[in-house]
C-alpha positions as CSV (number, residue, x, y, z in Angstrom):
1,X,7.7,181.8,24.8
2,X,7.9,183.0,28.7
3,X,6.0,184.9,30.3
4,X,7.6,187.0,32.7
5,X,5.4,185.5,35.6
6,X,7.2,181.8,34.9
7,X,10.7,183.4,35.5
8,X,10.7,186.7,37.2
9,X,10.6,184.9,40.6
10,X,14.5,183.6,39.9
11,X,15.8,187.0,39.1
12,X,16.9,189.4,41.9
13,X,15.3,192.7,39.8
14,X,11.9,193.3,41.0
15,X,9.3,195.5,40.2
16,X,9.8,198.7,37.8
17,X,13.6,197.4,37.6
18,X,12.5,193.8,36.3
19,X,13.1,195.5,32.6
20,X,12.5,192.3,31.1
21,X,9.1,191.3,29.5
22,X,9.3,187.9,28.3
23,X,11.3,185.2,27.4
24,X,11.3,184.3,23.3
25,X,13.3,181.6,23.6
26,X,16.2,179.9,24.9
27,X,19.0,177.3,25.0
28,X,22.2,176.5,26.8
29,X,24.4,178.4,25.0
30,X,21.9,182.1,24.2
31,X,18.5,183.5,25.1
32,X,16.5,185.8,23.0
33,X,14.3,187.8,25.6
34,X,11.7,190.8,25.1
35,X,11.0,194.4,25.9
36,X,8.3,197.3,26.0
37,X,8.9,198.7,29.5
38,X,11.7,201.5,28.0
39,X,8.4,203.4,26.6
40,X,7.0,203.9,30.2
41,X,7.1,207.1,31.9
42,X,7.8,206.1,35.5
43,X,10.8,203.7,33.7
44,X,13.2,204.0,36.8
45,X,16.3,204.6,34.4
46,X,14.8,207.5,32.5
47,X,15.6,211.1,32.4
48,X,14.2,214.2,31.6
49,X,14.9,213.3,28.0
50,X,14.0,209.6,27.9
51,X,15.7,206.3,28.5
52,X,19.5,206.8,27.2
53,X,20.9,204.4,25.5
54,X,23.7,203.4,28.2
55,X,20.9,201.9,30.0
56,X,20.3,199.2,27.1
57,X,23.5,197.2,29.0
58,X,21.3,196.8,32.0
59,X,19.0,195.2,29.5
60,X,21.6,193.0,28.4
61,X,22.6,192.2,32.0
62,X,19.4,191.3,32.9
63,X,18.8,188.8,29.8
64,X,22.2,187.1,31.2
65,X,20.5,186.8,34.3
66,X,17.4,185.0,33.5
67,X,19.2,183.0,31.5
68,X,21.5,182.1,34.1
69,X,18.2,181.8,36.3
70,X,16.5,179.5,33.7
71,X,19.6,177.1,33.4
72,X,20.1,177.3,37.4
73,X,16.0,176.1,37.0
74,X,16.9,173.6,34.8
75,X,19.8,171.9,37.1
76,X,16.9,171.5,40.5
77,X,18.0,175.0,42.1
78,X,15.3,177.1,43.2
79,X,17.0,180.1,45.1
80,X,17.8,183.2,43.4
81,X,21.1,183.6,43.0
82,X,22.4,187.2,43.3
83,X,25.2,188.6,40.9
84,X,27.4,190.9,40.6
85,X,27.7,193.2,37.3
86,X,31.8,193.5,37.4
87,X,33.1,194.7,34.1
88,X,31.5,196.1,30.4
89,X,33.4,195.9,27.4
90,X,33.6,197.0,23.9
91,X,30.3,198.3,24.3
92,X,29.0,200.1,21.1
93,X,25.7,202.6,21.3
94,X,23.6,202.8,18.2
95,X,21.8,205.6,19.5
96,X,22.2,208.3,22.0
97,X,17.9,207.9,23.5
98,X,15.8,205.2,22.8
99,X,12.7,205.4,20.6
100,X,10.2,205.0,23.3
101,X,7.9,202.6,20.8
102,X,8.0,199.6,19.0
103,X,9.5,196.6,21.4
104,X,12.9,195.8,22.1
105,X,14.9,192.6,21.3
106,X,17.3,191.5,24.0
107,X,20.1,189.0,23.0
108,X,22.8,187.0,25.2
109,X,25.3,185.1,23.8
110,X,27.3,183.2,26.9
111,X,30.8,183.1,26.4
112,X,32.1,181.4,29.4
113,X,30.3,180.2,32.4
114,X,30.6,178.3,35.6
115,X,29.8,178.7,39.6
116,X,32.2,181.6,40.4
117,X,30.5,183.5,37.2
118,X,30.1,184.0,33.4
119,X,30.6,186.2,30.5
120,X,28.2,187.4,27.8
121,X,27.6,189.0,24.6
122,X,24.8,191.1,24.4
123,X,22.7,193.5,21.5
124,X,19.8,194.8,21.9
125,X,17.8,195.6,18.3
126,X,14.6,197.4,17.7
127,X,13.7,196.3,14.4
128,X,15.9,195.8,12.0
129,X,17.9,198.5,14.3
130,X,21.3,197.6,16.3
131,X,20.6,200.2,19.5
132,X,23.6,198.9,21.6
133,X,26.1,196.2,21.8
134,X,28.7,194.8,24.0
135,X,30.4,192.3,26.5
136,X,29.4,192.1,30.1
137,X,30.9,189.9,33.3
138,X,29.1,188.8,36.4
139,X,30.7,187.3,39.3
140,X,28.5,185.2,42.4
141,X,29.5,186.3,45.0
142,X,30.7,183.4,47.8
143,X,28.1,183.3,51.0
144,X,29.6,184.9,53.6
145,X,31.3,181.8,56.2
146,X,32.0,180.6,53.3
147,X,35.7,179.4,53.0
């Protein structure tokens, strides 16, 4: 397991919008990360009635970016590199507000990946519980000069 302290650095999501807790595990292909922050009051997605579950694909987008992160780790780069959340698809919501306790289970399944960007899969459970679902893209950007 990961603590959030060994990663969070590599990510471009700080503070209250670092959703992430920890890492379960990893490999090249998936990552399996960990959640309790969607039971906080001052969560900066939730509303008057609690965290919707639309929110649950920022989850997934940010599992795809620490595993991106962790792989980028893995290959000697050190920089964060900043993405761009481009497309959602076939998304499926469980629920219409998340239960605000017991821990959530973040999964990302990459489908495609190189240094332009990469495609996941992503649920997110709580318990035995399927809360959302879908596909996400992410491009990286080009540095600007860059031809």
């Amino acid at each position: 397991m990961l603590d959030k302290s060994d990663w969070a650095h590599l990510i471009p999501h700080a503070g209250t919008m670092c959703l992430l807790d920890s890492v379960v595990s990893w490999s090249d292909g998936s990552i399996h990360a960990r959640s309790a922050s969607h039971g906080h009051q001052g969560h900066p997605l939730r509303g008057e009635h609690g965290l919707h579950a639309v929110h649950l694909a920022e989850y997934g987008a940010q599992c795809m970016a620490v595993h991106g992160a962790l792989l980028a780790r893995d290959r000697g780069e050190t920089t964060v590199r900043q993405g761009r959340l481009v497309s959602l698809r076939d998304v499926v919501l469980g629920v219409e507000y998340v239960d605000p306790s017991g821990d959530l289970d973040v999964y990302a399944e990459r489908l495609y990946g190189d240094a332009t960007g990469a495609q996941y899969s992503f649920r997110v459970m709580q318990g035995e519980r399927l809360l959302a679902s879908g596909r996400a893209a992410v491009i990286h950007p080009q540095p600007q000069g860059f031809v």
